[in-house]
MARDOKE-793722 format. One record per residue: residue in one letter; x, y, z of N, C-alpha, C in turn. Coordinates in steps of 0.05 Angstrom, whole numbers, padded with zeros to 5 digits, always signed. Layout:
// residues N
aXYZXYZXYZ...
//
This chain:
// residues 384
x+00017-00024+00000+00000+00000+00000+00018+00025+00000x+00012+00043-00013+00022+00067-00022+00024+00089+00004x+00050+00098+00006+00050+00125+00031+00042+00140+00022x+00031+00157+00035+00022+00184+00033+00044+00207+00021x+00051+00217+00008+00065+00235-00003+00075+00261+00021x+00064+00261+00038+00058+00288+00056+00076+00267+00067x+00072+00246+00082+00087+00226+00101+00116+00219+00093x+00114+00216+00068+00152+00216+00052+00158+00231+00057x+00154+00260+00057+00164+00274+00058+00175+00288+00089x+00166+00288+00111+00161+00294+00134+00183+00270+00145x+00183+00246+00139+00207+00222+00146+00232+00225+00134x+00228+00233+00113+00255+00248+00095+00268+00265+00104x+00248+00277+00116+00255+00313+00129+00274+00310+00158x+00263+00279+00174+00267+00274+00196+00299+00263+00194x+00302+00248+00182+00323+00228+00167+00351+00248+00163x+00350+00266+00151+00369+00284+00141+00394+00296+00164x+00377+00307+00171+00393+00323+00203+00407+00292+00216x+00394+00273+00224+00408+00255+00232+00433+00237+00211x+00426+00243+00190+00448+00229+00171+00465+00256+00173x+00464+00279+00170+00492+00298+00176+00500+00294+00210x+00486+00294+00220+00504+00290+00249+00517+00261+00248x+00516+00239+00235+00525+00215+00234+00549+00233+00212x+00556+00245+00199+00570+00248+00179+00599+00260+00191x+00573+00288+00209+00601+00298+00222+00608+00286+00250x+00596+00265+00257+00612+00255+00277+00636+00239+00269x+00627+00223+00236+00649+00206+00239+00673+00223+00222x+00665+00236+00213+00690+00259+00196+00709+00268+00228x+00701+00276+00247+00706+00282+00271+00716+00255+00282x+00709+00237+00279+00725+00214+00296+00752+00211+00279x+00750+00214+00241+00772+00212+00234+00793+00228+00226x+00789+00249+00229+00813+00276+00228+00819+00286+00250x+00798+00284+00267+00814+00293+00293+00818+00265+00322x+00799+00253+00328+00812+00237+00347+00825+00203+00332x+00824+00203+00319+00840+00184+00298+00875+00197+00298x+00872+00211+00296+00901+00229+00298+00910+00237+00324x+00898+00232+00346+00904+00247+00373+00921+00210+00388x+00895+00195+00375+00905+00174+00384+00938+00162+00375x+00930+00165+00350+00957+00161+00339+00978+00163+00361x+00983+00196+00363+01001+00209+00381+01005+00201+00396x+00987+00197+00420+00991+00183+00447+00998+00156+00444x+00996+00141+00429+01013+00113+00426+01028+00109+00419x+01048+00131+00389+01069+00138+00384+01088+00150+00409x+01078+00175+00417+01090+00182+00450+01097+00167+00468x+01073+00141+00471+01077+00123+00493+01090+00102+00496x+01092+00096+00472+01101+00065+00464+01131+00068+00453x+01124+00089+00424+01145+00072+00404+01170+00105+00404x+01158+00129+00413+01188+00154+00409+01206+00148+00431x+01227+00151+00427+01248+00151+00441+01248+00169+00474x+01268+00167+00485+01263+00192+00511+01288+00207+00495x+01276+00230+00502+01305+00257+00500+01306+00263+00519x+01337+00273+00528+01341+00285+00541+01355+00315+00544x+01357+00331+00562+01358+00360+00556+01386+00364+00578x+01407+00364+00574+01434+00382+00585+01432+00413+00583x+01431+00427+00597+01434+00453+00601+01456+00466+00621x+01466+00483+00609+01490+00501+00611+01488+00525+00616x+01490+00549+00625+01491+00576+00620+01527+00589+00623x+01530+00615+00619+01563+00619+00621+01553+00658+00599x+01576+00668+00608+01572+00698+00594+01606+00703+00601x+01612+00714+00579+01643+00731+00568+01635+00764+00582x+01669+00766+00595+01666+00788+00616+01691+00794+00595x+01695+00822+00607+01726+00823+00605+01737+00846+00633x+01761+00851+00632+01774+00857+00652+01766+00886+00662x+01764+00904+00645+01755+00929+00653+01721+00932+00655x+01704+00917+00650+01686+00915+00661+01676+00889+00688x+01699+00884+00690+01696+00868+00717+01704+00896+00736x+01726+00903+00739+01734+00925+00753+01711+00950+00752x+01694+00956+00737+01675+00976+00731+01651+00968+00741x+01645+00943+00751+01623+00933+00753+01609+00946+00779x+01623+00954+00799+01616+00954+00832+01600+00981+00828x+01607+01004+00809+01593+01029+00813+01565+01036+00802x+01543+01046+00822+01524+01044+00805+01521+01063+00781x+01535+01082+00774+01532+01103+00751+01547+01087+00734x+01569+01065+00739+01586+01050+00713+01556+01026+00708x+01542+01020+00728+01529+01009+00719+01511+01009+00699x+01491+01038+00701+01476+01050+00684+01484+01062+00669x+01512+01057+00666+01524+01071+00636+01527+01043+00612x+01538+01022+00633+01540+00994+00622+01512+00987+00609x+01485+00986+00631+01467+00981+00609+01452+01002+00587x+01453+01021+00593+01452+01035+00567+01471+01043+00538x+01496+01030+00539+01508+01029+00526+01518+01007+00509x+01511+00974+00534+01514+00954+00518+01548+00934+00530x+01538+00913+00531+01566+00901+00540+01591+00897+00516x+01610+00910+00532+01634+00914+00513+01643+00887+00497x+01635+00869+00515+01633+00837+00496+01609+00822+00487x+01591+00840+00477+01567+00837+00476+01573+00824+00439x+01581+00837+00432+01593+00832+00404+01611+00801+00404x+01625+00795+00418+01637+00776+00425+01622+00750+00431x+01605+00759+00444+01579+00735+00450+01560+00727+00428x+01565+00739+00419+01536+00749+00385+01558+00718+00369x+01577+00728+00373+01596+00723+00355+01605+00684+00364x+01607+00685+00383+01605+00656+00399+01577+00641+00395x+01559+00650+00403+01544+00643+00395+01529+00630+00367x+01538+00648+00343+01538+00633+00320+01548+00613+00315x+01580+00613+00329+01597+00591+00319+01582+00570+00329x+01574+00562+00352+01570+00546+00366+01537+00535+00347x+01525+00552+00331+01503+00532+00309+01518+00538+00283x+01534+00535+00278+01551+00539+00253+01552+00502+00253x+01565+00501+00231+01568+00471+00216+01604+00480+00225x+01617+00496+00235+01645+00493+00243+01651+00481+00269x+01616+00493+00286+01615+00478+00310+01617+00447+00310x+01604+00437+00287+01596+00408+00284+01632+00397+00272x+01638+00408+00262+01673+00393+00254+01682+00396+00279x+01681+00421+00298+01702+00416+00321+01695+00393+00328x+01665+00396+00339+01651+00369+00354+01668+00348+00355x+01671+00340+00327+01688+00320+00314+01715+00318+00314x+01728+00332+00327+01747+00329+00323+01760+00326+00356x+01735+00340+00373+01744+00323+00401+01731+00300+00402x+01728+00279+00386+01712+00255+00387+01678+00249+00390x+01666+00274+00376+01638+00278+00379+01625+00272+00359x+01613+00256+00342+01611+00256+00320+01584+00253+00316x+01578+00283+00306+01542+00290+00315+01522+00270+00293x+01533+00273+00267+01521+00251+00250+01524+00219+00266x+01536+00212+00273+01541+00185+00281+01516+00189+00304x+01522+00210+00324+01506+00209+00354+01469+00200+00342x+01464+00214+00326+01440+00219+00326+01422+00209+00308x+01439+00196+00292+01428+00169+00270+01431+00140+00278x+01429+00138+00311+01435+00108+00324+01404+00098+00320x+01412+00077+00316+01384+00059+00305+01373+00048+00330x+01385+00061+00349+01367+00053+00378+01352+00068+00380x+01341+00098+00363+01326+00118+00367+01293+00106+00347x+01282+00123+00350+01261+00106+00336+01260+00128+00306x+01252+00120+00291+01254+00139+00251+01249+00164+00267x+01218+00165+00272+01214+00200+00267+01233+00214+00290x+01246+00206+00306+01262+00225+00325+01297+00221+00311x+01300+00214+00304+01326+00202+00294+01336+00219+00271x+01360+00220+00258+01360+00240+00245+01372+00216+00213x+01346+00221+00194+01348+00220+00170+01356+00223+00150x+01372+00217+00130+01373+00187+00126+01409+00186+00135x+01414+00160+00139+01435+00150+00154+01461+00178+00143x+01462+00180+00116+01483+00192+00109+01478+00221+00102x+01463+00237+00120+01444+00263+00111+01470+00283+00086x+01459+00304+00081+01472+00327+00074+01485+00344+00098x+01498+00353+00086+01519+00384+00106+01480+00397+00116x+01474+00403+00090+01452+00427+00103+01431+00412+00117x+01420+00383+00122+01398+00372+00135+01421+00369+00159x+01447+00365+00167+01457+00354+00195+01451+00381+00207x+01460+00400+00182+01462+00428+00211+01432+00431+00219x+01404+00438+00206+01390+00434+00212+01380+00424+00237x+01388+00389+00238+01376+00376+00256+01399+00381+00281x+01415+00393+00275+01440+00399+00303+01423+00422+00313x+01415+00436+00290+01403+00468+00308+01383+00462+00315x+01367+00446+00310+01345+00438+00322+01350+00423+00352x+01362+00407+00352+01375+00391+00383+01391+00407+00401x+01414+00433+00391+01426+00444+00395+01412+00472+00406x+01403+00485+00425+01400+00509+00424+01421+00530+00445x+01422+00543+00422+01439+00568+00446+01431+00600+00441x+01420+00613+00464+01406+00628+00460+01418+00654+00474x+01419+00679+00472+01437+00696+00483+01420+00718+00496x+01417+00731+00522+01402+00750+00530+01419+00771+00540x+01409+00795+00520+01424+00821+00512+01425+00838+00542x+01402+00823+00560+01402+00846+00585+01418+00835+00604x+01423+00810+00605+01440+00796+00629+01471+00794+00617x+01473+00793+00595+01491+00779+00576+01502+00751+00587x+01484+00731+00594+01491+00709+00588+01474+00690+00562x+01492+00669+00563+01477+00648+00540+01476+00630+00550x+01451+00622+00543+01438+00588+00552+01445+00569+00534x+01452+00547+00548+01451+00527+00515+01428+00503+00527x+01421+00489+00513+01405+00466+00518+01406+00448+00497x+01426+00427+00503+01426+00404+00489+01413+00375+00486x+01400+00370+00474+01371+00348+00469+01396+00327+00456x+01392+00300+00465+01405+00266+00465+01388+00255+00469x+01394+00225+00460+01379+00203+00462+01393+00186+00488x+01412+00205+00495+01425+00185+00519+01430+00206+00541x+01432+00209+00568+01432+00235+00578+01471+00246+00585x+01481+00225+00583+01512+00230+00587+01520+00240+00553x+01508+00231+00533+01517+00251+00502+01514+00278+00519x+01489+00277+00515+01481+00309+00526+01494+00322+00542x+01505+00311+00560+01516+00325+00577+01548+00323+00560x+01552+00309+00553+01582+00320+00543+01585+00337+00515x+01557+00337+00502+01561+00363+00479+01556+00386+00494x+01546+00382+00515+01548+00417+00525+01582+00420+00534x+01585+00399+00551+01611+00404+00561+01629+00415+00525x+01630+00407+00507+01641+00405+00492+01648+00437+00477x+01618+00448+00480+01617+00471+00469+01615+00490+00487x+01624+00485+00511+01631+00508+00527+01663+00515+00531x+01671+00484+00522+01704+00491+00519+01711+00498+00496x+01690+00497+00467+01692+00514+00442+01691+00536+00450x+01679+00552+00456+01669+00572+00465+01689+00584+00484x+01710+00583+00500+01729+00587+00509+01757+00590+00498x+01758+00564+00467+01771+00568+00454+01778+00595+00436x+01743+00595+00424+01745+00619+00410+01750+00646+00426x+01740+00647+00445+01748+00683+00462+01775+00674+00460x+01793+00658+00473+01820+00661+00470+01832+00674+00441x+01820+00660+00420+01831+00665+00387+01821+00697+00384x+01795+00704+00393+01793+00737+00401+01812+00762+00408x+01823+00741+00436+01842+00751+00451+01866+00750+00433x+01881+00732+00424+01902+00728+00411+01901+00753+00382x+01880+00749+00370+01875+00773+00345+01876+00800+00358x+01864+00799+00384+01874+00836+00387+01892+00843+00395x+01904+00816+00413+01941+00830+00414+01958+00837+00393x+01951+00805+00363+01964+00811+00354+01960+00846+00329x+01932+00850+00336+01920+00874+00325+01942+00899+00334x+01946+00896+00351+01947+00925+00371+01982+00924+00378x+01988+00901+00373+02025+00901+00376+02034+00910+00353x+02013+00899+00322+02035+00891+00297+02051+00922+00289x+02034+00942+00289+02052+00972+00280+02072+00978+00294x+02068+00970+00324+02089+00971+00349+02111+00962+00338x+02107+00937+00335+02126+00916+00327+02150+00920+00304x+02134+00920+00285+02144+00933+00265+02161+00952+00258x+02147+00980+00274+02177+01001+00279+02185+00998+00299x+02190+00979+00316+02213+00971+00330+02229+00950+00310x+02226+00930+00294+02240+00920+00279+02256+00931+00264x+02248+00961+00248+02253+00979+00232+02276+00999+00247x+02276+01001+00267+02290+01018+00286+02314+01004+00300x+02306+00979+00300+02334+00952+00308+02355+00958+00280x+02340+00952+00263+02358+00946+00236+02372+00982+00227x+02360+01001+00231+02370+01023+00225+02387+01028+00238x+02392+01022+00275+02405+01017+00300+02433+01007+00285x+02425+00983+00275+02452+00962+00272+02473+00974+00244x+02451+00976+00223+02454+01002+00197+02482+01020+00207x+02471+01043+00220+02493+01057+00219+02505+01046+00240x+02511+01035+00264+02532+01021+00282+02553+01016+00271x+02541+01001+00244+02563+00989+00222+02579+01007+00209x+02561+01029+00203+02584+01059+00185+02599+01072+00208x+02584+01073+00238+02607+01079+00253+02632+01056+00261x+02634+01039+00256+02656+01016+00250+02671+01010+00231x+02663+01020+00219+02678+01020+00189+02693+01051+00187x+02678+01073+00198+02688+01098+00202+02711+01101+00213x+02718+01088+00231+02729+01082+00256+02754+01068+00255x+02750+01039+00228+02769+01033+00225+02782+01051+00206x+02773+01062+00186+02779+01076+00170+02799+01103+00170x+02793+01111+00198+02810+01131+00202+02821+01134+00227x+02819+01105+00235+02831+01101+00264+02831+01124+00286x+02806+01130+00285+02799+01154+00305+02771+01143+00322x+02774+01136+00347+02748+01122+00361+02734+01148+00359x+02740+01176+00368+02730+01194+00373+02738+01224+00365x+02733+01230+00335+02737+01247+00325+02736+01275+00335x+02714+01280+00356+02703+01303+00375+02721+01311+00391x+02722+01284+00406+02749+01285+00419+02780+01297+00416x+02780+01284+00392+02816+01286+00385+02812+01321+00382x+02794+01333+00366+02785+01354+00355+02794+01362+00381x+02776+01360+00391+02782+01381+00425+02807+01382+00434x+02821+01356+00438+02855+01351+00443+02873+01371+00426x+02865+01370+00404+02881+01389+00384+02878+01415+00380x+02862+01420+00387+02846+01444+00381+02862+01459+00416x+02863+01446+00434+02879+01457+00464+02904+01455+00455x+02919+01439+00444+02944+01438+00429+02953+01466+00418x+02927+01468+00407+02934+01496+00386+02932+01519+00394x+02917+01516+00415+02917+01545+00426+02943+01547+00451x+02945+01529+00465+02978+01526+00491+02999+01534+00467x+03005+01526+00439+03016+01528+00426+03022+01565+00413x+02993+01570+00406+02994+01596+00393+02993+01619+00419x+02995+01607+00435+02996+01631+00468+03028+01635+00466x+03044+01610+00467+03062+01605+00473+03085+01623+00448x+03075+01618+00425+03090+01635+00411+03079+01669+00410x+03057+01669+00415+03063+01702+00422+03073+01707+00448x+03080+01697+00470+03101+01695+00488+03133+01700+00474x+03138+01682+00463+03158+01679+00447+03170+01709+00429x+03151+01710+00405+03147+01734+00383+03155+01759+00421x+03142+01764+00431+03146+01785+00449+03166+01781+00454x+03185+01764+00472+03207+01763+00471+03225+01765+00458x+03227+01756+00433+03239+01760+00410+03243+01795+00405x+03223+01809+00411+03225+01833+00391+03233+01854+00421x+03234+01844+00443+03250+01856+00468+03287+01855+00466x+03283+01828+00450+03325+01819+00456+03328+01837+00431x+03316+01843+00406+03321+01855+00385+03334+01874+00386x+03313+01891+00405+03307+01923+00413+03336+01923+00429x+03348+01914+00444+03370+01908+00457+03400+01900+00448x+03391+01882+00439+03422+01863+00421+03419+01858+00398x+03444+01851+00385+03445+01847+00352+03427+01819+00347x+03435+01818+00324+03410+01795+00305+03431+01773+00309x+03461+01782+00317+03478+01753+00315+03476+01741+00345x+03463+01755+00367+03471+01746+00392+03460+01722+00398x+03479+01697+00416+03466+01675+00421+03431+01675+00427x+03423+01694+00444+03400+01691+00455+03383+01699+00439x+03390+01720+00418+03364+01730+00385+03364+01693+00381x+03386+01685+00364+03387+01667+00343+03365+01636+00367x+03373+01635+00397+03361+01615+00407+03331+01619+00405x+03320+01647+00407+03291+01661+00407+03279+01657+00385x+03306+01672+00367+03290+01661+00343+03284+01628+00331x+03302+01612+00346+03291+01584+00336+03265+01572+00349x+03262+01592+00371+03231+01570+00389+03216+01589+00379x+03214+01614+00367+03195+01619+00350+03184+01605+00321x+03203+01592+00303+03205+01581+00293+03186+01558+00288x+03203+01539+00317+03186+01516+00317+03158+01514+00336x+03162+01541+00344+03126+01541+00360+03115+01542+00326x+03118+01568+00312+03095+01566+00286+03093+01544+00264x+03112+01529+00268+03107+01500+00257+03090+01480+00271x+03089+01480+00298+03075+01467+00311+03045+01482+00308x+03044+01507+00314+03016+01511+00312+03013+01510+00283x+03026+01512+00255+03017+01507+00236+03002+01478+00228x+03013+01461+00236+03010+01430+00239+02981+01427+00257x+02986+01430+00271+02960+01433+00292+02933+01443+00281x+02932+01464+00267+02922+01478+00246+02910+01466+00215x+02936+01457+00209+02927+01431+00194+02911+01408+00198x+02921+01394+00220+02904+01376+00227+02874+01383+00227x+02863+01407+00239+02842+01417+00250+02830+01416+00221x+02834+01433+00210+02823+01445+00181+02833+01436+00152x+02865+01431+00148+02871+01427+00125+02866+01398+00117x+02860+01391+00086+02852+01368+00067+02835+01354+00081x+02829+01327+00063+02804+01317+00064+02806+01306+00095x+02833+01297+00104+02830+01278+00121+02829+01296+00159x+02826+01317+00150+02826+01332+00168+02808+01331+00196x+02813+01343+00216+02793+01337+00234+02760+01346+00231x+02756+01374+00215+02740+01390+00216+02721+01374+00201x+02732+01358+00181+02717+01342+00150+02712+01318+00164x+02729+01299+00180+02713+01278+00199+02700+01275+00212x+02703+01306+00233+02675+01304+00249+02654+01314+00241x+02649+01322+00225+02627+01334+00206+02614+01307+00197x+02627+01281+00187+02619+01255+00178+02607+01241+00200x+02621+01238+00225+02617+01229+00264+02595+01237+00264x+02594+01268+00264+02570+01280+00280+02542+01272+00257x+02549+01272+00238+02528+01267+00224+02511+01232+00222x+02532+01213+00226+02525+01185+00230+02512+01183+00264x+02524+01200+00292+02517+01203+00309+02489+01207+00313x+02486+01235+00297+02451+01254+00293+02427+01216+00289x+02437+01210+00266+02419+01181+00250+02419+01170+00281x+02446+01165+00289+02433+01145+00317+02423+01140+00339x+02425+01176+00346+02403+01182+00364+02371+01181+00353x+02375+01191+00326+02347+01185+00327+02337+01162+00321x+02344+01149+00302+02330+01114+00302+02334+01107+00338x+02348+01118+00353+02341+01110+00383+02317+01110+00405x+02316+01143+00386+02292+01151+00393+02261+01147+00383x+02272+01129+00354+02242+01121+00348+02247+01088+00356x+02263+01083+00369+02265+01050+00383+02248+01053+00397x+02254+01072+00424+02248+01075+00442+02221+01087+00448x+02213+01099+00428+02184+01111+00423+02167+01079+00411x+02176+01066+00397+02159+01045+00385+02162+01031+00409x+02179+01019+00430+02181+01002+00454+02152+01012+00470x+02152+01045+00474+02132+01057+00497+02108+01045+00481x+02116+01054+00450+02083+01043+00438+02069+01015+00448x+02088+00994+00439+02080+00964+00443+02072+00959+00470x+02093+00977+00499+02080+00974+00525+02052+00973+00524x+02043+01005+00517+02017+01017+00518+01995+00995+00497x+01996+00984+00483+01985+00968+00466+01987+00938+00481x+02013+00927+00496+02008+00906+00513+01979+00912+00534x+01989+00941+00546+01967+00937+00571+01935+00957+00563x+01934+00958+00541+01904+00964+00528+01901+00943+00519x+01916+00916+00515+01904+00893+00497+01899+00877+00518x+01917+00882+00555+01905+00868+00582+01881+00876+00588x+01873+00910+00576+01856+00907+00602+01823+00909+00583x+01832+00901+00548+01810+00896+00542+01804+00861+00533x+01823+00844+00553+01816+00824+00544+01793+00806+00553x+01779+00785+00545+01755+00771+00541+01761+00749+00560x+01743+00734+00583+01744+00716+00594+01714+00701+00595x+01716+00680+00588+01688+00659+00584+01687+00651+00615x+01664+00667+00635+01662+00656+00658+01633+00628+00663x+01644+00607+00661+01612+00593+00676+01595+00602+00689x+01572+00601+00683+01549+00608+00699+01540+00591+00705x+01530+00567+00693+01515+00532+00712+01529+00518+00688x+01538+00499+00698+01557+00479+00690+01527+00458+00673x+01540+00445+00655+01519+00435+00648+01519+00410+00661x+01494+00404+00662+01476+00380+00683+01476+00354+00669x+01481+00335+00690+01463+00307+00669+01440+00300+00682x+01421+00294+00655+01393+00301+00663+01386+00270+00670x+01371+00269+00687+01361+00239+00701+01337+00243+00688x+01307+00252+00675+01295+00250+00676+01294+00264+00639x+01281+00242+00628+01272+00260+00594+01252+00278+00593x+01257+00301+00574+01239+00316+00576+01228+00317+00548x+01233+00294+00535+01210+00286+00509+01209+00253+00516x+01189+00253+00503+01168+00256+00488+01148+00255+00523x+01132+00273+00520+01109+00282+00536+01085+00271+00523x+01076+00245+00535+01046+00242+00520+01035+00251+00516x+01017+00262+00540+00994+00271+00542+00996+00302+00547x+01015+00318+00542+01014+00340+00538+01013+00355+00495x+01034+00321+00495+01023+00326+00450+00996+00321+00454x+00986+00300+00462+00962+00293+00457+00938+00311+00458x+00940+00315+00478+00931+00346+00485+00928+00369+00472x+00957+00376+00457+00954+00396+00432+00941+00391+00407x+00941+00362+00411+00934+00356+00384+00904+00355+00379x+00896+00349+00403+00865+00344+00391+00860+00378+00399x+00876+00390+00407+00860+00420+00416+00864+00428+00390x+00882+00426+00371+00891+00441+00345+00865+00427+00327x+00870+00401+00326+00849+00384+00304+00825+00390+00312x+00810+00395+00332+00785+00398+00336+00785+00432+00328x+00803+00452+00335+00799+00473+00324+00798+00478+00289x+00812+00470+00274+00815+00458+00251+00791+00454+00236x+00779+00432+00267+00762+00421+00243+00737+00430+00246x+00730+00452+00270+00711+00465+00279+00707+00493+00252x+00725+00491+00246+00733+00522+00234+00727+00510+00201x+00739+00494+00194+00727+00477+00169+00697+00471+00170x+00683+00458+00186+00669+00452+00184+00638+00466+00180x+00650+00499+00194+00627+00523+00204+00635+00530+00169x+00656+00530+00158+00668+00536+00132+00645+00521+00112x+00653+00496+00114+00631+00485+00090+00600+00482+00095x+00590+00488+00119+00568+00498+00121+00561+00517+00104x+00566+00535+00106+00560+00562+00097+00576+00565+00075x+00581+00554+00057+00583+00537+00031+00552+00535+00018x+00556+00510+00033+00534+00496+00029+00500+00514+00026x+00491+00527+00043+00478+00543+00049+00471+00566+00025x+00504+00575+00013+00506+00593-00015+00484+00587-00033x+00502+00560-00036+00497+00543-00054+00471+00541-00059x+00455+00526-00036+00422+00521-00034+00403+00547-00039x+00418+00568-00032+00403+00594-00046+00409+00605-00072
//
């Protein structure tokens, strides 16, 4: 027997609403708690435990250790910025650099080997056995974090393992990187701040030794240690000498005035006049006449002398330099102080079941709440 048409239609009507709530319940059982489950049995069962080593430590240096106690150096310090603030920036990179990952290796760390152990389970493990340069650093910076805060100036690191003694020895590892490099800091600004020092003091040794040599050769040359000298010797020579014959000449022209030109005492007068003006002529010579003279040698002395005081004086000026450059390169040098030693962690802080689980159905049910009000009103367009 035939339904009533009015009655199909009214059971049809009824039917509908219950076949969409059967639709979106089970769309809802399978995008969102189909997936939540997943998680929690992946979390519970089959991911690995990680564990978390953590470290902290911050680069001082010497004149702001000493500056630290005052409160106006203080509030000059933080408004201005830590003088190894740059230094830390700078540590910090290395330490997620792929240079960090060779040192690793080379103190016996070998981050590809650590973290592709097949005791880990696939999705925590790092893929595929023989990755690339750019997927290891990735998954190092991912396990690896080191994070730097500009107001304390220390850095945190936190290192994630599948075993908790790795962990604790890649921190250890890269806190003595990290020490290495401020030293290589240190080392570049001494050698920054000596090399001009250095240099004209090298330049000033060799100019030193330079003429030493022309005064030695001078020396042998004219067998005079001290040309100044002799000069002065001779030069008193010449004058006891030229006193002495106008002593003489006066006498001379007293016996004249008196006795003949034949008398013993003229002819004796006249011979020590004689040989006084030969002596002061000689004397005279020495002083002034030809090349080899005194006046023309020490003119050569004094002039090789002048060169050696001054290359002495730029020795001795480049020496003060390098001092002053030693103790500006002490008292701006960099020290990596510990702040918490890194820990070995007794307890994993992955995989958290029921805190993924948790996210997950809060995300998927949001998702799917937001989709779902979505194709409603779609739908709804549509029908009009």
């Amino acid at each position: 027997m035939d339904m009533p048409v009015a009655q199909v239609e009214t059971e049809t009507a009824s039917e509908a609403p219950a076949a969409r709530r059967l639709s979106r319940r089970g769309w809802f059982g399978l995008l969102v708690l189909l997936p939540t489950v997943l998680v929690l049995l992946y979390t519970w069962l089959i991911a690995s435990p990680q564990y978390v080593s953590r470290a902290e430590y911050m680069i001082r240096g010497v004149e702001q250790q000493r500056n630290e106690g005052g409160l106006l150096a203080s509030m000059v310090a933080q408004g201005t910025g830590s003088p190894a603030q740059g230094e830390s920036l700078a540590v910090r990179n290395f330490m997620q650099s792929s240079d960090a990952i060779a040192a690793l290796k080379q103190r016996g760390i070998d981050i590809e080997a650590l973290y592709t152990n097949d005791g880990a389970d696939w999705l925590s493990r790092l893929t595929p056995a023989q990755p690339r340069a750019e997927e290891l650093l990735e998954y190092y910076r991912d396990h690896v974090r080191v994070e730097f805060d500009e107001r304390s100036n220390i850095t945190k690191i936190a290192v994630r393992a599948f075993q908790p003694r790795e962990a604790q020895r890649i921190a250890v590892a890269l806190i003595a990187l990290g020490e290495e490099r401020v030293n290589t800091f240190n080392q570049r600004a001494v050698a920054a701040a000596q090399q001009d020092a250095q240099a004209n003091m090298a330049g000033a040794e060799v100019e030193i030794a330079a003429i030493q040599g022309k005064l030695t050769a001078f020396r042998d040359l004219t067998r005079d240690i001290d040309p100044a000298r002799y000069g002065e010797g001779t030069q008193t020579q010449l004058e006891k000498a030229e006193a002495q014959l106008v002593e003489e000449r006066a006498n001379l022209a007293g016996m004249r005035a008196s006795l003949s030109a034949s008398s013993p005492l003229v002819v004796s007068a006249s011979a020590r006049v004689r040989t006084l003006e030969r002596t002061a002529a000689e004397l005279r010579g020495k002083l002034t006449g030809g090349t080899n003279a005194v006046n023309n040698r020490l003119a050569a002395y004094e002039e090789l002398k002048l060169k050696q005081e001054l290359a002495v004086k730029r020795y001795d000026d480049a020496r003060m330099r390098l001092s002053r450059a030693n103790d500006q390169a002490a008292r701006e040098r960099l020290f990596l102080v510990p702040v918490v030693s890194a820990n070995l962690p007794e307890k994993p802080a992955q995989p958290r079941p029921l805190v993924y689980s948790l996210a997950t159905l809060l995300a998927l049910a949001t998702a799917f709440a937001i989709g779902w009000l979505l194709l409603a009103g779609v739908r709804e367009h549509m029908a009009d």
